[in-house]
TORDO-726523 format. One record per residue (C-alpha): residue in one letter; x, y, z. Coordinates in steps of 0.2 Angstrom, whole numbers, plus 5000, padded with zeros to 4 digits. Each point is the difference from the previous one (the first is absolute). Layout:
<pts>
<pt resn="A" px="X" py="Y" pz="Z"/>
...
</pts>
This chain:
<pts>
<pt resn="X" px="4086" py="5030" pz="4931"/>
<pt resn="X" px="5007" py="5000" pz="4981"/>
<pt resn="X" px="5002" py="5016" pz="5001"/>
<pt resn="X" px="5010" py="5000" pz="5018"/>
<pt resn="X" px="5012" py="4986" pz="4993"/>
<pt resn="X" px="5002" py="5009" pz="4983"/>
<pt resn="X" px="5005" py="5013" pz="5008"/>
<pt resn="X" px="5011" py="4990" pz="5013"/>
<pt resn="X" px="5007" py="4994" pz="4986"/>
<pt resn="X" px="5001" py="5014" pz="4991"/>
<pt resn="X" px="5011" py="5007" pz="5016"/>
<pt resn="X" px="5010" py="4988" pz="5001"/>
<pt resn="X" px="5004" py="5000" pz="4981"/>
<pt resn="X" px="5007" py="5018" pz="5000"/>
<pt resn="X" px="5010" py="4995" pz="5018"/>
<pt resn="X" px="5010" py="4988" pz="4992"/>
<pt resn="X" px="5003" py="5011" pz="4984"/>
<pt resn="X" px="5004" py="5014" pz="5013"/>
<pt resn="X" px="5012" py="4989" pz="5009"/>
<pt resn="X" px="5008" py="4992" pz="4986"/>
<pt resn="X" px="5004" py="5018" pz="4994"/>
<pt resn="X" px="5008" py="5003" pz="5016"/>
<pt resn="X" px="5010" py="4986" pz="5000"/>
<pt resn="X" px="5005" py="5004" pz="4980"/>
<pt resn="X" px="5004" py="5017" pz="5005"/>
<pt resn="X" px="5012" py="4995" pz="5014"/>
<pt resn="X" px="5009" py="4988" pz="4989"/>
<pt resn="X" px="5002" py="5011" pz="4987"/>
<pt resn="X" px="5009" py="5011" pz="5013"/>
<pt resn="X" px="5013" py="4986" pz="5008"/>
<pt resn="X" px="5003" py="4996" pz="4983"/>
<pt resn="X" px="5005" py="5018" pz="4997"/>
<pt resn="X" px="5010" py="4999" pz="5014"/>
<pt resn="X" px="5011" py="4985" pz="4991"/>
<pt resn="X" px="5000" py="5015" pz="4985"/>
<pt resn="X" px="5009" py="5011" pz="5012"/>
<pt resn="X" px="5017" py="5006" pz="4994"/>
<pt resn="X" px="5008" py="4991" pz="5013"/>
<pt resn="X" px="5020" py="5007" pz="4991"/>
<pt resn="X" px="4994" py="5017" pz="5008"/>
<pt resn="X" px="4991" py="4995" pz="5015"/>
<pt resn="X" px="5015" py="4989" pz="5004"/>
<pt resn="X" px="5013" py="5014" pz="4996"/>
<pt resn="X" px="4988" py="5014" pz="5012"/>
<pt resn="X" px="5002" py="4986" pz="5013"/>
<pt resn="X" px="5016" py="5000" pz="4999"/>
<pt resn="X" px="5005" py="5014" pz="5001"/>
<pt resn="X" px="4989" py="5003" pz="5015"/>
<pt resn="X" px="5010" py="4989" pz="5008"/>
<pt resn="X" px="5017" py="5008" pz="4999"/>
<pt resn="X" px="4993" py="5016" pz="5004"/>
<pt resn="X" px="4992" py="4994" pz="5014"/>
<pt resn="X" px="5018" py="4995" pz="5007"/>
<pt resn="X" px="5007" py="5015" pz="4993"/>
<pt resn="X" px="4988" py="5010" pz="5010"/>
<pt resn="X" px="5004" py="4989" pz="5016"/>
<pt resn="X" px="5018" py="5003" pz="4998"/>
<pt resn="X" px="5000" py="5018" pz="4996"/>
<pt resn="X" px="4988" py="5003" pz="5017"/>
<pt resn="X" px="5006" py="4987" pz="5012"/>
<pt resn="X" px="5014" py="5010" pz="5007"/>
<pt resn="X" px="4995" py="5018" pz="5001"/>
<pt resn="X" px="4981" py="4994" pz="5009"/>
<pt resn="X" px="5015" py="4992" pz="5011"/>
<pt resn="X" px="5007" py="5013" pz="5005"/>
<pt resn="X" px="4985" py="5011" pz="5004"/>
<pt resn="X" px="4993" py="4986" pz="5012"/>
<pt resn="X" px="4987" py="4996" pz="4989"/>
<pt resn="X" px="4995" py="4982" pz="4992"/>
<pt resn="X" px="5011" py="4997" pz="4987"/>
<pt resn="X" px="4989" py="4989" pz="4993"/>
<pt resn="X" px="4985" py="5013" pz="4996"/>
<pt resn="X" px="5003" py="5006" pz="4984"/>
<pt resn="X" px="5006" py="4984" pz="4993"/>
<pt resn="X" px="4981" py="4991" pz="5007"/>
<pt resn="X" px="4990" py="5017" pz="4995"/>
<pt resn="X" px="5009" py="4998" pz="4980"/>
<pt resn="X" px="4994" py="4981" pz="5002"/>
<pt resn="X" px="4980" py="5006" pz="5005"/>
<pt resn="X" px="5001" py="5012" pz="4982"/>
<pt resn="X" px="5006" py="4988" pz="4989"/>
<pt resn="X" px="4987" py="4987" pz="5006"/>
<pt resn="X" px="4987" py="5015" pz="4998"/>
<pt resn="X" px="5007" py="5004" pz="4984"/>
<pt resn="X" px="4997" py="4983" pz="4992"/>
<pt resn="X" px="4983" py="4998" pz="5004"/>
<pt resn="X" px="5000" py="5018" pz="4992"/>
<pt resn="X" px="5006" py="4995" pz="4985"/>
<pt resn="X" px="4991" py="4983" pz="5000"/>
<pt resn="X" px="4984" py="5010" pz="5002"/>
<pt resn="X" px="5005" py="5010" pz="4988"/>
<pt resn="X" px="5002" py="4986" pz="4986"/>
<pt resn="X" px="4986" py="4992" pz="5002"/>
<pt resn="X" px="4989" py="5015" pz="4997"/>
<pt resn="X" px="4996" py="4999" pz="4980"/>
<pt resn="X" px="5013" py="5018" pz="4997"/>
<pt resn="X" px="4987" py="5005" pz="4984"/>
<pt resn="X" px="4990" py="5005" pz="5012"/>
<pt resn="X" px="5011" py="5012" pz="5007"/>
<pt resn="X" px="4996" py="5012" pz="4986"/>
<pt resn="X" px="4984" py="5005" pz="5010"/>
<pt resn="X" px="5009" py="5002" pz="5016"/>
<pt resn="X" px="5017" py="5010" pz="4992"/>
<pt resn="X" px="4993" py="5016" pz="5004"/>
<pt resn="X" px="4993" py="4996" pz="5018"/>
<pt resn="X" px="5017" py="4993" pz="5003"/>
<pt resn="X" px="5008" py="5017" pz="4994"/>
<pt resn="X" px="4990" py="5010" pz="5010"/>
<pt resn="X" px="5003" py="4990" pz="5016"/>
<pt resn="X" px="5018" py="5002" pz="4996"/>
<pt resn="X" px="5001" py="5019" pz="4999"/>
<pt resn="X" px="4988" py="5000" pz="5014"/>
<pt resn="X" px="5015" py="4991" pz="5011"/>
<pt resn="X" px="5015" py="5014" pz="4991"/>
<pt resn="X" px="4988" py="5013" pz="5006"/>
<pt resn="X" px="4996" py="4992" pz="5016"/>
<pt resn="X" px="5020" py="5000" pz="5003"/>
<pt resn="X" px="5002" py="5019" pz="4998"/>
<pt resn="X" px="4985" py="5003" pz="5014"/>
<pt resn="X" px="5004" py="5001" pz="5019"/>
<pt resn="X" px="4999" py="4980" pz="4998"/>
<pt resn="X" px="5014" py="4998" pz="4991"/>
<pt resn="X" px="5019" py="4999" pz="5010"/>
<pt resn="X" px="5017" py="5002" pz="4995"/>
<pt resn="X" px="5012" py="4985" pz="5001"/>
<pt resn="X" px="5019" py="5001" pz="4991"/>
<pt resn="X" px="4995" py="5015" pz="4994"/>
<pt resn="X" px="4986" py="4998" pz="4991"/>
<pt resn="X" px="4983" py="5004" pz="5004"/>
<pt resn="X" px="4993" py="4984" pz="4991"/>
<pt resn="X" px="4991" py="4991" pz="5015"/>
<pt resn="X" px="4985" py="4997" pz="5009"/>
<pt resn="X" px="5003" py="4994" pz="5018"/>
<pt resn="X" px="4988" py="4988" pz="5005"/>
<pt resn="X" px="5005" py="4997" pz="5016"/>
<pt resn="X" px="5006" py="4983" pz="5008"/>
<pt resn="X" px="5018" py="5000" pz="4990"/>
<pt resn="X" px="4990" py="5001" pz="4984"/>
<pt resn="X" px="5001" py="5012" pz="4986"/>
<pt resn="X" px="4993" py="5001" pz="4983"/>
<pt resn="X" px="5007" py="5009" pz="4985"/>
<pt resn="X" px="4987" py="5004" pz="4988"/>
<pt resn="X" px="5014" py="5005" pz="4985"/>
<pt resn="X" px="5003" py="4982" pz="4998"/>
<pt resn="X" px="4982" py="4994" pz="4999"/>
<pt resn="X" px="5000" py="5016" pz="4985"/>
<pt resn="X" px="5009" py="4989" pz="4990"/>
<pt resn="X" px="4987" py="4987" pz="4997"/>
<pt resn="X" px="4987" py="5014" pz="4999"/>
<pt resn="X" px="5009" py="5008" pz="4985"/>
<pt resn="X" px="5004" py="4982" pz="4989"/>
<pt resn="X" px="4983" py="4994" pz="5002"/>
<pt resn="X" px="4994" py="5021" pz="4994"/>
<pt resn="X" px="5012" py="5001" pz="4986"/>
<pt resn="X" px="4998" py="4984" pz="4993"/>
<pt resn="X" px="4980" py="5003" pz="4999"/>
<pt resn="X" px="5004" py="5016" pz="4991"/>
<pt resn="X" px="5014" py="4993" pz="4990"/>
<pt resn="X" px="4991" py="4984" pz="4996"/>
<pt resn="X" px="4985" py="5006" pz="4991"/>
<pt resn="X" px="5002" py="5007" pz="4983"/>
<pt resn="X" px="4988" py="5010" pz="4992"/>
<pt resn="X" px="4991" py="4993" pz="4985"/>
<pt resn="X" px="5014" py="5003" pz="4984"/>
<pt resn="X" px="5015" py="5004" pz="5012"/>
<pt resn="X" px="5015" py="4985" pz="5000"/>
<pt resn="X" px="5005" py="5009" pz="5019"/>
<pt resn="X" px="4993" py="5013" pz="5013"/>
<pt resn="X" px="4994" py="5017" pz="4992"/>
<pt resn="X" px="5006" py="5015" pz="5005"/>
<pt resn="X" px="4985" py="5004" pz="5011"/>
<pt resn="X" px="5003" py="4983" pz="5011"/>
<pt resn="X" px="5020" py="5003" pz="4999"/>
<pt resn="X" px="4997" py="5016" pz="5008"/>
<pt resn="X" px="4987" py="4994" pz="5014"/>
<pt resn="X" px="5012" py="4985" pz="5005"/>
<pt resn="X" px="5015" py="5016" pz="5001"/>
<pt resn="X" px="4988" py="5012" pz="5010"/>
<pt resn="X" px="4994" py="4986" pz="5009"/>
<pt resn="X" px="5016" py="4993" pz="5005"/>
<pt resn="X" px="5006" py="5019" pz="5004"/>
<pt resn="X" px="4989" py="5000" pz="5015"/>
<pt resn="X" px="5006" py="4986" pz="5010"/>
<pt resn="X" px="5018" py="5004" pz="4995"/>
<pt resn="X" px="4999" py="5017" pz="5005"/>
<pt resn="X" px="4992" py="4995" pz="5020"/>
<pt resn="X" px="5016" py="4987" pz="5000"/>
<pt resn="X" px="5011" py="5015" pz="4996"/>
<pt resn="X" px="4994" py="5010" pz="5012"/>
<pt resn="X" px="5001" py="4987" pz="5016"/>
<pt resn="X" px="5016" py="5003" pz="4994"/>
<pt resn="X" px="5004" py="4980" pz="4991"/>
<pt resn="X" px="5013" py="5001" pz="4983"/>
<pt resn="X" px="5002" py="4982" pz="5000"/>
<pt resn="X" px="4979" py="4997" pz="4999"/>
<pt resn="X" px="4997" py="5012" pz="4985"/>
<pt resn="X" px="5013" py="4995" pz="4991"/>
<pt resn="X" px="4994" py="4985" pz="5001"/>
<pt resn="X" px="4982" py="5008" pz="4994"/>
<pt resn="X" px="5012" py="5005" pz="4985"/>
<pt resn="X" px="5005" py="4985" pz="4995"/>
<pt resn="X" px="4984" py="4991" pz="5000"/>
<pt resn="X" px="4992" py="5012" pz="4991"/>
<pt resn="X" px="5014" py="5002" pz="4985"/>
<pt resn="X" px="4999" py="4982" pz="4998"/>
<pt resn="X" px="4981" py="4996" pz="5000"/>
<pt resn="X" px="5001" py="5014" pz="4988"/>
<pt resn="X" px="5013" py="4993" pz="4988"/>
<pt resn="X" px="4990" py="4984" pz="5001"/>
<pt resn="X" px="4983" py="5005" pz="4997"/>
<pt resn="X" px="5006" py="5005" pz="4984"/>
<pt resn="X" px="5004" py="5017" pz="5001"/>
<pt resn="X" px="5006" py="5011" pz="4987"/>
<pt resn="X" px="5022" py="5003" pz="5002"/>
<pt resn="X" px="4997" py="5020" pz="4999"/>
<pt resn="X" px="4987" py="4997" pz="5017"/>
<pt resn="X" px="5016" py="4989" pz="5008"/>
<pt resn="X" px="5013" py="5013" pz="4995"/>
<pt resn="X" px="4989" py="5014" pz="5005"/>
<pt resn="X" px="5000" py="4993" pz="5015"/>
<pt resn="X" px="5018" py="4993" pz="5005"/>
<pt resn="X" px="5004" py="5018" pz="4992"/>
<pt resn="X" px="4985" py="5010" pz="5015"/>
<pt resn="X" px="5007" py="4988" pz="5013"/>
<pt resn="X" px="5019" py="5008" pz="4998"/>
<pt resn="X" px="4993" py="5018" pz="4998"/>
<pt resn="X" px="4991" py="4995" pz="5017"/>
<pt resn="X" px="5015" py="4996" pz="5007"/>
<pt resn="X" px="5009" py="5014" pz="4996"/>
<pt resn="X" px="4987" py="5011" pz="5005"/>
<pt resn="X" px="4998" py="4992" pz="5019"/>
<pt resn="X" px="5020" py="5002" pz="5001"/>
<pt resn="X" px="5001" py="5018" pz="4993"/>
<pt resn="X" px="4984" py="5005" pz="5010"/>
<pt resn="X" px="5008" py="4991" pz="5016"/>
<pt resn="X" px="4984" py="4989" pz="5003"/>
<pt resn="X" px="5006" py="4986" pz="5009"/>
<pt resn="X" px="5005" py="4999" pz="5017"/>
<pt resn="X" px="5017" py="5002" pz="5005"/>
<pt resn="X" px="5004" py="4984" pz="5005"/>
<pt resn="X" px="4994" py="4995" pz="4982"/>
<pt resn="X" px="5013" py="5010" pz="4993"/>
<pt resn="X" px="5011" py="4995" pz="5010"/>
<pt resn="X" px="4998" py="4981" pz="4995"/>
<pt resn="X" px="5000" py="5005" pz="4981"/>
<pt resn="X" px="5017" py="5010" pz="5005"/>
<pt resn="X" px="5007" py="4984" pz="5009"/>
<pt resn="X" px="4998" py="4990" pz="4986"/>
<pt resn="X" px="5009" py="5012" pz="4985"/>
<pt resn="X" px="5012" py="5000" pz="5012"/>
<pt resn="X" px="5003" py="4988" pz="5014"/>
<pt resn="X" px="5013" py="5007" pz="5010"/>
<pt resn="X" px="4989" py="5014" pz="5000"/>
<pt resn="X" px="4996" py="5004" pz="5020"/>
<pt resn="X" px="5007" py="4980" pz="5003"/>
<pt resn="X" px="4995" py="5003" pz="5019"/>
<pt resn="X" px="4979" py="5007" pz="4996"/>
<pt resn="X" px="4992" py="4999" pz="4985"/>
<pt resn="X" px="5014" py="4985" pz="4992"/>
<pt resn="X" px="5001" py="4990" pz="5014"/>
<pt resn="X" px="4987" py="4989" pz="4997"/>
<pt resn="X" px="5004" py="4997" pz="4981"/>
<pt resn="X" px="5017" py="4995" pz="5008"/>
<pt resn="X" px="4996" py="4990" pz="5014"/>
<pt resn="X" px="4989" py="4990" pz="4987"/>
<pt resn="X" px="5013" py="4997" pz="4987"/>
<pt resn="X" px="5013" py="4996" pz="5014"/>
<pt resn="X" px="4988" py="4988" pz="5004"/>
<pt resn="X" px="4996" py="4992" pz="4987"/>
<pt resn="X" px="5018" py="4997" pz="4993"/>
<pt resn="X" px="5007" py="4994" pz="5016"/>
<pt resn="X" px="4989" py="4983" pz="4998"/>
<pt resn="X" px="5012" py="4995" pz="4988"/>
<pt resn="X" px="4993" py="4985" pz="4990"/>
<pt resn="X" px="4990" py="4989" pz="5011"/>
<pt resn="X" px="5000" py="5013" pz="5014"/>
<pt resn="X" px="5003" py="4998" pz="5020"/>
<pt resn="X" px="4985" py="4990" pz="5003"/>
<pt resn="X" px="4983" py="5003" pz="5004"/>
<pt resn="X" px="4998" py="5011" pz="5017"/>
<pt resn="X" px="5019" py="5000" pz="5001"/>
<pt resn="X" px="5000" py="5016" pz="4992"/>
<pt resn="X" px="5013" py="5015" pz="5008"/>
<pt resn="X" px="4992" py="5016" pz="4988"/>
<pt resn="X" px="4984" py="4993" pz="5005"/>
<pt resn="X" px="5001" py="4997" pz="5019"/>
<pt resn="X" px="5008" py="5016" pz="5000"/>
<pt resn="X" px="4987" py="5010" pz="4994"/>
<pt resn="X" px="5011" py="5009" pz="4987"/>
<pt resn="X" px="4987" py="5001" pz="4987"/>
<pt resn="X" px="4983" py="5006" pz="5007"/>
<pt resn="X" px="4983" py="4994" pz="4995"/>
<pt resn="X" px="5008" py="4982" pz="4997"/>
<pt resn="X" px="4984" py="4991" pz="5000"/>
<pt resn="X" px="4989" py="5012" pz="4988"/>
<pt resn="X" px="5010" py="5013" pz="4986"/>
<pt resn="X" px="5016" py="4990" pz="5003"/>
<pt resn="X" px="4998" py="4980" pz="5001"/>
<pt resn="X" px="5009" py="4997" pz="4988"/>
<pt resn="X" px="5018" py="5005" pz="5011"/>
<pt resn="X" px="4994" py="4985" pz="5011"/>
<pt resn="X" px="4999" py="4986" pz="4984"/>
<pt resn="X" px="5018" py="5009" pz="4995"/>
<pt resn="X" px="5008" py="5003" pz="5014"/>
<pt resn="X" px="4994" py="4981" pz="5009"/>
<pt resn="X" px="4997" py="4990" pz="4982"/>
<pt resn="X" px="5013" py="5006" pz="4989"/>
<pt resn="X" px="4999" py="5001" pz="4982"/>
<pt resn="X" px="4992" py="4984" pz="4999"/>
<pt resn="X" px="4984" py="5002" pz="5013"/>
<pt resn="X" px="4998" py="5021" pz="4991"/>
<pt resn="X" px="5001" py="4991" pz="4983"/>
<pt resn="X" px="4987" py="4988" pz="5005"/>
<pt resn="X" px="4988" py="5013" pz="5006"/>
<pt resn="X" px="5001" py="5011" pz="4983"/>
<pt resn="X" px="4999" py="4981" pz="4990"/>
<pt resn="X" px="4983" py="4998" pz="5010"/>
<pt resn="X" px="4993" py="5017" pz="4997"/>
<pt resn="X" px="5007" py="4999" pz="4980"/>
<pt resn="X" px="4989" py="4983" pz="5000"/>
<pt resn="X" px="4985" py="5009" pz="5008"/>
<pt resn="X" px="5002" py="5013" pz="4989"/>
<pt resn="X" px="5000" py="4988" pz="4985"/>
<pt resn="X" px="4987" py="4989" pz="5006"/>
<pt resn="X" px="4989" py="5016" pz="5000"/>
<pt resn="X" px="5005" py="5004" pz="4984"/>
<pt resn="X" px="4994" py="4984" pz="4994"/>
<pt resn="X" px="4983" py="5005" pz="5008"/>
<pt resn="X" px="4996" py="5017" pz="4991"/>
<pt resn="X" px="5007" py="4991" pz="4980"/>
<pt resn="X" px="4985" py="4989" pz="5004"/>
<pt resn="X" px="4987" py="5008" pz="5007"/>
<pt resn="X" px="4982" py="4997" pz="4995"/>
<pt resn="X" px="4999" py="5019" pz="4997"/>
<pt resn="X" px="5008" py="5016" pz="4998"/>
<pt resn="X" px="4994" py="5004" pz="5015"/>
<pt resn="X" px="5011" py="4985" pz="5011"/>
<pt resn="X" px="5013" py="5004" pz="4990"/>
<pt resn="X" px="5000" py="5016" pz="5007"/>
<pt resn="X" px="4996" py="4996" pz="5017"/>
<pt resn="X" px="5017" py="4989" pz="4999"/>
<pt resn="X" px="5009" py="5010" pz="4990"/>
<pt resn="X" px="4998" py="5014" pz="5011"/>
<pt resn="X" px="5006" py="4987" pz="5017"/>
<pt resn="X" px="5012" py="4998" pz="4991"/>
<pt resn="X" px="5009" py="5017" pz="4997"/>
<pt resn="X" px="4995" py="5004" pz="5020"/>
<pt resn="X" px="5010" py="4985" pz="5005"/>
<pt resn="X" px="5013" py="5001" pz="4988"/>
<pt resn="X" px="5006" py="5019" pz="5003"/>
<pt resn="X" px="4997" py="5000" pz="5018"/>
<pt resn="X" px="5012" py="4982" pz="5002"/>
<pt resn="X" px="5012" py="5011" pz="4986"/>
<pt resn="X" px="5000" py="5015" pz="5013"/>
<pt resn="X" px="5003" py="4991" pz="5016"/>
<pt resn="X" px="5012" py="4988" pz="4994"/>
<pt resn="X" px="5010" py="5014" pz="4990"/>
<pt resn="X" px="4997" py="5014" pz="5014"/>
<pt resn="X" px="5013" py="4988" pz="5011"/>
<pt resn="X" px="5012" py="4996" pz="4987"/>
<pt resn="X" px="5001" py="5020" pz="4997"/>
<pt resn="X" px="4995" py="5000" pz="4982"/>
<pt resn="X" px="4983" py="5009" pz="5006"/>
<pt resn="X" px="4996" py="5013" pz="5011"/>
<pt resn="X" px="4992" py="4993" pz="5017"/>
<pt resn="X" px="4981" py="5006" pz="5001"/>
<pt resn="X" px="4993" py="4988" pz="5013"/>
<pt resn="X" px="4992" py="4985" pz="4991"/>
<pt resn="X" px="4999" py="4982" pz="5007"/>
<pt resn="X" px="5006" py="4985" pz="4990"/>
<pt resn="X" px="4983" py="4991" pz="4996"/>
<pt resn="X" px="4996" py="4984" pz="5008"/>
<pt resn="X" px="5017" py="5001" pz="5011"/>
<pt resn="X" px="4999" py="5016" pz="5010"/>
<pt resn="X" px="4990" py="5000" pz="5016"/>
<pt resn="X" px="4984" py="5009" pz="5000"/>
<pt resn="X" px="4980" py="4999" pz="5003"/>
<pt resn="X" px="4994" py="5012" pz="4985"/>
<pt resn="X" px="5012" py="4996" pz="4988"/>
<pt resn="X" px="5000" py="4981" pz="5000"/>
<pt resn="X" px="4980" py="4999" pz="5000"/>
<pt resn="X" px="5002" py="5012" pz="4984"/>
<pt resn="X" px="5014" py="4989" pz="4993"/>
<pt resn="X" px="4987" py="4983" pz="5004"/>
<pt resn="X" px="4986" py="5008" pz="4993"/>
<pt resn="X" px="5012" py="5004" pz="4985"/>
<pt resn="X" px="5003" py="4981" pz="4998"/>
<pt resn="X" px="4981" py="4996" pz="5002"/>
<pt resn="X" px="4996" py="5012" pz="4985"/>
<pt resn="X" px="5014" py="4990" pz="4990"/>
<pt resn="X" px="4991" py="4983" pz="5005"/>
<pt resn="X" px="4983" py="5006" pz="4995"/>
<pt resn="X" px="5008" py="5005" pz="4984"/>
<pt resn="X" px="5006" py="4983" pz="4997"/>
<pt resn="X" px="4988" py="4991" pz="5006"/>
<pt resn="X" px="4985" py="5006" pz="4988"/>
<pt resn="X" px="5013" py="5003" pz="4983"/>
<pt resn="X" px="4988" py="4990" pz="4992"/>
<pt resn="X" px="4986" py="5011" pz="4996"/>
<pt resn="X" px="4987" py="4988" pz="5006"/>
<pt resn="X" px="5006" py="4995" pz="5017"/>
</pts>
């Protein structure tokens, strides 16, 4: 009998214990929710919201022409960014020190998805073979998810330093390069420019922030132009490629193929004027002049339809989600966040930089979507997940949250 209630009691002891721990655990996690950096999340959302409307005017017209519901990419854009933000809010939650364990699974998985796009199961769509149809209108774009997969890699190679080091040795320099290489290289040959660059520029800056010696960065800005004039000389991109690079040295170069698009773009965007012609009152846009309005070339639809004023709004909100995350990666609890948003933020800031510029005609046009504006399932899920990682960041910079 003692012993029964002793143990009863006992029982009943440690469930209380275990629940109060529950409960102290669930309120440590609302409370980190009011933690949030709610500058960026509310700069994200924002700019979800004009792309949205972007999306729905540059698609309205031409689905009603073909007969179809006018209505379906403009509700389909709405179901990803709903996906998208419980993606990123997953994502923030989860305590990002522990993605150090997981960076290689998550790298493999990646390349597993490029390689996956090059077999039979991959298709072709705009010309490049970067897709895996899953049937029911839905696709999935493995190169976008690869983006994540080589930040979180590179900065738990770059965020380690070996006893006596300041930065990265030579030895982990050169496995975050081979490594990187791989990926890269399987984006290159679906064939996608815009993506590997991309690759580039994440991996040039993650390196200058980790702390690598200049002679690495110059080496390597000075191997990336040799590249380049290699792939010309060698005549390793596809025409098309070429003939985008020849458009944009010179734009009335071939005005009626290869040009027209960098033309119809810029026609676009200047005949908004200041405040533009209004929202879904755009003629460019309902004439389908520019093609792609809703992806590579959104941004037409805010100049075109928002003027100077909505087009400068969009690049104020990205600037602000751009500083935000740099705000993030200065005070990081490790090297390790830094990295993580250090490297978000070279993604986000070249690819906005090359779709923005790529329809003003100061760079060439190589198929990138403006992130968290352009319609797409892939890219907006990696761009949330991106935003995630920044939160998670934030959330612990104290090194004992």
């Amino acid at each position: 009998m003692i012993g029964g209630l002793g143990s009863g009691g006992a029982g009943a002891g440690l469930g209380t214990v275990e629940g109060y721990g529950d409960r102290t655990v669930w309120r440590r996690r609302l409370a980190g929710l009011r933690r949030l950096d709610w500058m960026l999340v509310l700069a994200v959302v924002a700019l979800s919201v004009l792309g949205a409307l972007l999306v729905r005017s540059a698609t309205v017209p031409l689905l009603t022409e073909q007969g179809k519901d006018p209505e379906s990419f403009f509700h389909r854009h709405l179901f990803n960014l709903m996906i998208g933000f419980v993606l990123g809010g997953v994502v923030a939650l989860l305590d990002y020190r522990l993605l150090r364990a997981y960076a290689p699974i998550l790298y493999v998985l990646s390349c597993v998805g490029l390689v996956a796009v090059l077999s039979p199961l991959g298709e072709t769509i705009n010309g490049s073979h970067s897709w895996i149809v899953l049937g029911g209108g839905f696709q999935v774009q493995p190169s976008e998810f690869a983006k994540v997969g080589l930040v979180v890699l590179l900065a738990m190679l770059l965020g380690e330093p070996r006893d006596g080091e300041v930065g990265p040795g030579h030895k982990d320099i050169l496995w975050a390069l081979g490594l990187a290489g791989l990926p890269a290289a399987l984006v290159m040959g679906q064939p996608d420019l815009g993506t590997t660059l991309v690759f580039g520029a994440v991996v040039l800056g993650m390196l200058a922030i980790s702390g690598v010696r200049k002679r690495w960065l110059a080496g390597l800005v000075g191997g990336g132009v040799l590249a380049a004039f290699l792939v010309f000389f060698f005549g390793l991109l596809k025409p098309y490629q070429v003939a985008r690079f020849t458009a944009f040295l010179d734009p009335s170069h071939d005005p009626r193929g290869a040009g027209y698009n960098a033309q119809q773009a810029k026609i676009a965007v200047g005949s908004g004027g200041v405040f533009g012609k209004g929202l879904f009152h755009g003629e460019q846009t309902g004439g389908h002049f520019v093609p792609e309005q809703q992806t590579d070339f959104i941004f037409t639809v805010a100049g075109e339809e928002l003027g100077f004023i909505g087009a400068g709004a969009i690049v104020v909100l990205l600037g602000v989600v751009l500083w935000r995350a740099l705000r993030i990666a200065t005070q990081a609890a490790d090297l390790f966040g830094t990295l993580v948003a250090s490297g978000v933020v070279c993604w986000l800031a070249f690819q906005s930089f090359e779709n923005i510029g790529m329809t003003l005609g100061i760079m060439p046009i190589t198929g990138l979507p403006l992130p968290f504006v352009s319609y797409g399932g892939s890219a907006t899920f990696a761009n949330m997940i991106a935003l995630g990682l920044l939160q998670a960041v934030h959330l612990r910079r104290n090194p004992f949250d």
